[in-house]
C-alpha positions as CSV (number, residue, x, y, z in Angstrom):
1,X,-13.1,11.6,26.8
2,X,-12.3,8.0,25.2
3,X,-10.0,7.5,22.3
4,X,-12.2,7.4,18.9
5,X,-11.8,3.7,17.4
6,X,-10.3,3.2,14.0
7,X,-10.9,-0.5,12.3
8,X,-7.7,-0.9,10.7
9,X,-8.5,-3.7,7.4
10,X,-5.4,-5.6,6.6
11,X,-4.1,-4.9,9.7
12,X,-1.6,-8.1,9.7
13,X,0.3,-7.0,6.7
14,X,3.6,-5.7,6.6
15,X,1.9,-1.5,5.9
16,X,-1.4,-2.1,7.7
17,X,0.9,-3.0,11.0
18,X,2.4,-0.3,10.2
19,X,-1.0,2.0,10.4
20,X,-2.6,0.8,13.5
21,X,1.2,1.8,14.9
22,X,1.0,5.4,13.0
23,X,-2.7,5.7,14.5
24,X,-2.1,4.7,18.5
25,X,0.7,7.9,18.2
26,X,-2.1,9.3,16.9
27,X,-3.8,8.7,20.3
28,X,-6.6,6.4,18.5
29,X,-7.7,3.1,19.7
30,X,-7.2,0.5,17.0
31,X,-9.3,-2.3,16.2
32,X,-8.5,-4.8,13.6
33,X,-10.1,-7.1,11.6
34,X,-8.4,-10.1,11.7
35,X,-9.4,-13.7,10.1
36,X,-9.6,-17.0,11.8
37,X,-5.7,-17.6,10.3
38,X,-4.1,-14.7,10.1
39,X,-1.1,-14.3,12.6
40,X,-2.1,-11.5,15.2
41,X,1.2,-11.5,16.8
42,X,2.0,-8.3,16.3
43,X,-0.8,-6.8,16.9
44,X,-1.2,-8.3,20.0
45,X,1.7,-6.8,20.8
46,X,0.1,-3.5,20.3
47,X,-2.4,-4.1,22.1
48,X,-5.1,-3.8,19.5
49,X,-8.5,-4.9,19.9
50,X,-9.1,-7.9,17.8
51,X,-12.4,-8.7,16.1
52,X,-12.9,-11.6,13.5
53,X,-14.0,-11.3,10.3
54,X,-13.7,-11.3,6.6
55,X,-14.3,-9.2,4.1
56,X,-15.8,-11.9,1.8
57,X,-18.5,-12.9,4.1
58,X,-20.2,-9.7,4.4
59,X,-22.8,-10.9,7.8
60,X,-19.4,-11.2,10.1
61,X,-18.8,-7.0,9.7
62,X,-21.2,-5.4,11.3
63,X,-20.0,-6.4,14.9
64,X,-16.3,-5.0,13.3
65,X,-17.8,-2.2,12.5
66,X,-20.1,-1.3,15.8
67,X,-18.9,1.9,17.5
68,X,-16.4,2.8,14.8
69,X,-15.3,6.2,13.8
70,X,-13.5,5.6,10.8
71,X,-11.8,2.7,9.1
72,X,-8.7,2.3,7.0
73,X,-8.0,-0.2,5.1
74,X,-4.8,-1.9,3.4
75,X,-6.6,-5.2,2.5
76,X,-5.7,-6.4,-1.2
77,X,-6.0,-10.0,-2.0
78,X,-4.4,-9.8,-5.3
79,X,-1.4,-10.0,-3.5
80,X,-1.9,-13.5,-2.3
81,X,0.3,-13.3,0.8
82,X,-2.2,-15.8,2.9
83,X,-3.2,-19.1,0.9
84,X,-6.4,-18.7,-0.5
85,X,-6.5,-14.8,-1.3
86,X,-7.9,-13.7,-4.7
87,X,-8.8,-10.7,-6.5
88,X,-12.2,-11.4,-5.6
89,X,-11.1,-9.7,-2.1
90,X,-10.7,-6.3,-4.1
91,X,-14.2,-6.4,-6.1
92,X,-16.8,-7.8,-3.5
93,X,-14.7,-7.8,0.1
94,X,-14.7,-4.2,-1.0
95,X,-18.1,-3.7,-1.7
96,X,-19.0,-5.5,1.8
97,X,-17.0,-3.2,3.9
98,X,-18.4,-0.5,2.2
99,X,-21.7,-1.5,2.6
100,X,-21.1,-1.9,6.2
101,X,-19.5,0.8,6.6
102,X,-22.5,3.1,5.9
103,X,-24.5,0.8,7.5
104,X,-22.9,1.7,10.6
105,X,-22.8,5.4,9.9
106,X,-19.0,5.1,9.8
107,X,-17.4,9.0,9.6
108,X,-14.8,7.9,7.2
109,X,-13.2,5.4,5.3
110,X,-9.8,5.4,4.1
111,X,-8.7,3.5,1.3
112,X,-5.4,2.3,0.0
113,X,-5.4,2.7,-3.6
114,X,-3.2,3.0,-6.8
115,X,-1.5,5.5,-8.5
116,X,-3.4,6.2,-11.7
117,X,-5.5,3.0,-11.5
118,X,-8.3,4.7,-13.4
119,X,-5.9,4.7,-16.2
120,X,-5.1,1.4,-16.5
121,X,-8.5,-0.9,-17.8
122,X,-5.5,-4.1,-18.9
123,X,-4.2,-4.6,-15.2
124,X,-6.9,-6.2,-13.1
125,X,-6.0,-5.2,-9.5
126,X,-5.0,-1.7,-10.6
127,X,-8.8,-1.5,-12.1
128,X,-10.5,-3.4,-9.1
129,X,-9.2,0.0,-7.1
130,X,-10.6,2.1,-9.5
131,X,-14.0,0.3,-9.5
132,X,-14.1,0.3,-5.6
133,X,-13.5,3.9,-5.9
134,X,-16.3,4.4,-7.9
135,X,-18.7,2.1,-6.1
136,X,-18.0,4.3,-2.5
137,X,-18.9,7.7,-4.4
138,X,-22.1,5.9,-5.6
139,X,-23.4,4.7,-2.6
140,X,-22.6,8.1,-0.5
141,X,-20.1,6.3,1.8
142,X,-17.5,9.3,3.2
143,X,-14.4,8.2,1.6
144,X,-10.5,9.6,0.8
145,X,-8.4,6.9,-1.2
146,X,-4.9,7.5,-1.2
147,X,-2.9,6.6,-4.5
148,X,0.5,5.4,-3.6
149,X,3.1,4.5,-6.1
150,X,5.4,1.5,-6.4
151,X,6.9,0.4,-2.9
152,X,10.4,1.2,-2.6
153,X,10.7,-1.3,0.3
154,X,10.8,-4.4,-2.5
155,X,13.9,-2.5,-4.8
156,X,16.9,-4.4,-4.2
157,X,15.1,-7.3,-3.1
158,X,14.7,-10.5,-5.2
159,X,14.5,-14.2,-4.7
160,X,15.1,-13.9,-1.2
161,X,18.4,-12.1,-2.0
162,X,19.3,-8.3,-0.7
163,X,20.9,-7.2,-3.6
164,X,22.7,-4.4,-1.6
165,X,24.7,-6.9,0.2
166,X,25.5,-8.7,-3.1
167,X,26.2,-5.7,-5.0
168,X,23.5,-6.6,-7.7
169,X,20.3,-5.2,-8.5
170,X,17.7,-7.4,-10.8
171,X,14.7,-5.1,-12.2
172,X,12.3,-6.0,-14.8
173,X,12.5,-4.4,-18.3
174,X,13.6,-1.0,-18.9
175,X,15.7,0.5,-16.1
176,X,15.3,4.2,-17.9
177,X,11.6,5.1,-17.6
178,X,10.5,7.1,-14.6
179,X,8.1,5.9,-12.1
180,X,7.1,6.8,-8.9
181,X,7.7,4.9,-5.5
182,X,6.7,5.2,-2.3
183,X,8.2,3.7,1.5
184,X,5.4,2.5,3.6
185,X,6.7,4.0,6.8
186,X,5.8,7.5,4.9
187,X,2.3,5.8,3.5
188,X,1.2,4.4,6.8
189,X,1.9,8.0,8.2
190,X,-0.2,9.1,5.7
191,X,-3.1,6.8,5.8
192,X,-2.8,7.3,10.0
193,X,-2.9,11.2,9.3
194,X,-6.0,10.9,6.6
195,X,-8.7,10.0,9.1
196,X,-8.7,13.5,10.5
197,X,-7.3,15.5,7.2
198,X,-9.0,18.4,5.8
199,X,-10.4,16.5,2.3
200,X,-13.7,16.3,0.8
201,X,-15.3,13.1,0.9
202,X,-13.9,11.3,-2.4
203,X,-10.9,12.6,-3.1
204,X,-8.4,10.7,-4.8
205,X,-4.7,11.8,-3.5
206,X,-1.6,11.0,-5.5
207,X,1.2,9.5,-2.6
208,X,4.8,9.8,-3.8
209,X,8.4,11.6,-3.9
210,X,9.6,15.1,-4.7
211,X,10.6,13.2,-8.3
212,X,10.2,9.9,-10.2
213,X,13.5,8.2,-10.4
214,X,13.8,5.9,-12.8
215,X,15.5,2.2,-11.6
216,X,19.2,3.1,-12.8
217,X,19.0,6.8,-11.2
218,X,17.4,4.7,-8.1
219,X,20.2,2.2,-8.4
220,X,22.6,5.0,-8.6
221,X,21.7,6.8,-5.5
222,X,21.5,3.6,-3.8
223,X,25.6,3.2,-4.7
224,X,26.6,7.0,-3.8
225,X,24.9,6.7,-0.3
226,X,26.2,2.8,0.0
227,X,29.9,4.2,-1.4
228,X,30.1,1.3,-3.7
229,X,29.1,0.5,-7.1
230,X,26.1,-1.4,-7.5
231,X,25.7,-3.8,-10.8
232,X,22.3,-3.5,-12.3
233,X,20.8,-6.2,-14.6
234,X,17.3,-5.8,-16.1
235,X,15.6,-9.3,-16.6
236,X,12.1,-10.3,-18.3
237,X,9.2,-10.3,-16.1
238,X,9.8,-14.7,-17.0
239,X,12.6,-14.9,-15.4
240,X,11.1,-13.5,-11.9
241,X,8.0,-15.5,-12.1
242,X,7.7,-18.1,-9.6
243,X,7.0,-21.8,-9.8
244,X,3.9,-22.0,-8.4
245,X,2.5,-18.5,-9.3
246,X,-0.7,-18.8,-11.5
247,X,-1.2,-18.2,-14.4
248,X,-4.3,-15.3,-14.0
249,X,-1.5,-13.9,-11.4
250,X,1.1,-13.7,-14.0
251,X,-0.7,-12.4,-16.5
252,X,-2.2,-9.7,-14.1
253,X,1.4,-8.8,-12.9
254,X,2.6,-8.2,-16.4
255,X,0.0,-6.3,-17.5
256,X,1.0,-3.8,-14.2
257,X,4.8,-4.1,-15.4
258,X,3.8,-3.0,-18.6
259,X,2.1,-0.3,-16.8
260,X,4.8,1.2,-15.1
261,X,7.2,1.1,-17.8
262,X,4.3,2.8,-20.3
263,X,5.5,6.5,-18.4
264,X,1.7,6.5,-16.8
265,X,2.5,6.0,-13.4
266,X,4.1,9.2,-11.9
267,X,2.4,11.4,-9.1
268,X,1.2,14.6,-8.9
269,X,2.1,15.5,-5.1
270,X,0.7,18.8,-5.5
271,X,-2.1,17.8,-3.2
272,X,-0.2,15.1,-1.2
273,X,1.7,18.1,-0.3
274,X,-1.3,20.2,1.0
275,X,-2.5,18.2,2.6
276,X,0.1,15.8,4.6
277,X,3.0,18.5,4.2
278,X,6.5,18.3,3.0
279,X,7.2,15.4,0.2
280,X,9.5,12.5,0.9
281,X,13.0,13.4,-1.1
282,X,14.1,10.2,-2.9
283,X,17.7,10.5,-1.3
284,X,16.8,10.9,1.9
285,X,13.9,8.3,1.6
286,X,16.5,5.7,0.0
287,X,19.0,6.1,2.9
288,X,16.4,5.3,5.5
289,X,15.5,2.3,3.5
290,X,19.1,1.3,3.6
291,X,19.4,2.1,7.2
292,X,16.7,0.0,8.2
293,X,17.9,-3.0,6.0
294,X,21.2,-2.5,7.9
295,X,23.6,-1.0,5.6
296,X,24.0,2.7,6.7
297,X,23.8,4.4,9.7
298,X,20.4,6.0,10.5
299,X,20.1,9.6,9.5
């Protein structure tokens, strides 16, 4: 019996890589969508099928889509890592894949979300998920969005600086209000594992730790498993901004600072727990963070 094929949307970023890798130990065969640009270098290395497309032109996914099982996608153009994304990828490049993905009588689509975006109307790419959310229920489109908190994989991490190496941590604003984080090895696991999960179609699943450490607990644990002290300066979200970031960027990443630090964005694992089993522990999660940057030994 042949592999079932899973479209994997955002494949060439640093966690949709990731899920095409989680799905092929899976035993799935993995298709991604890929654009004209994008680097396919590692998942040519995977072997992945490659079909080109975009999101934004909505006539160039039906072949993506033909003989699909289920897609997942990590696509999110608010991030602007490839010149040219916008936000506009999270309103109507989600709207075409979900059209299309009906179309094609996809089983299931699952979507990388936010943690508590339908709380948060002021930040613009928290509240594109939301809407998204709400625009698969409408149209009847079998759907599980996974919420994911913060990615731990960026703490310690500034300015092209690993602060663990340097002995200094820069966060933005308060360092004493709990949040919750995620690492994407565990998230890609997750959003692999979600194709086949016992869910009903539009369920919304919180994705985080067995607690919500706050940046100074986070920078704490970070110094007890390193065996050194760790200096930690909080900065204004000014200071971090970069040169050429614009200005509807900036103003849509404070807005999400603000968020986090407003005690709104913690996760209730209770069903991330039923359904994907035990929790990720924040200690043991931060030392295989550290081991894979290279400062501990592997656990």
């Amino acid at each position: 019996m042949a592999a079932e094929t899973v479209l994997v949307v955002g494949g060439t970023g640093m966690l949709g890589r990731q899920v095409a890798e989680q799905l092929q130990a899976r035993g799935k065969q993995v298709r991604a969508l890929v654009r004209p640009t994008s680097n396919t270098e590692a998942l040519t290395e995977l072997r992945a099928e490659l079909v080109t497309a975009d999101l934004l032109k909505a006539e160039t996914l039906r072949v993506a889509l033909d003989g699909v099982d289920a897609v997942v996608t990590t696509a999110a153009g608010y991030t602007r890592h490839t010149a040219g994304d916008t936000i506009e990828t999270d309103h109507s490049g989600n709207r075409n894949l979900a059209d299309a993905a009906v179309a094609a009588g996809v089983r299931r689509l699952v979507f990388t979300s936010i943690l508590n975006c339908h709380l948060a109307r002021d930040v613009p790419h928290f509240w594109a998920k939301k809407l998204a959310e709400d625009y698969f229920e409408e149209l009847g489109l079998p759907f599980v969005s996974l919420r994911p908190g913060a990615f731990v994989d960026y703490f310690g991490l500034s300015g092209g600086v690993d602060g663990f190496t340097a002995g200094r941590i820069t966060a933005i604003g308060d360092v004493d209000v709990r949040f919750t984080r995620v690492y994407t090895p565990d998230l890609a696991a997750n959003l692999a594992a979600a194709v086949d999960a016992d869910v009903a179609p539009g369920e919304r699943v919180d994705i985080g730790w067995d607690l919500a450490p706050t940046t100074r607990e986070l920078t704490e644990l970070a110094s007890q498993i390193l065996g050194r002290d760790l200096e930690l300066t909080a900065v204004d979200l000014a200071q971090m901004r970069a040169p050429d970031m614009p200005e509807e960027a900036y103003r849509d990443f404070a807005a999400m600072f603000e968020f986090f630090l407003s005690g709104r964005y913690v996760a209730d694992t209770t069903r991330q727990r039923q359904v994907f089993g035990a929790v990720p522990g924040a200690e043991e999660t931060m030392r295989r963070r550290l081991a894979a940057l290279g400062h501990v030994a592997a656990p």
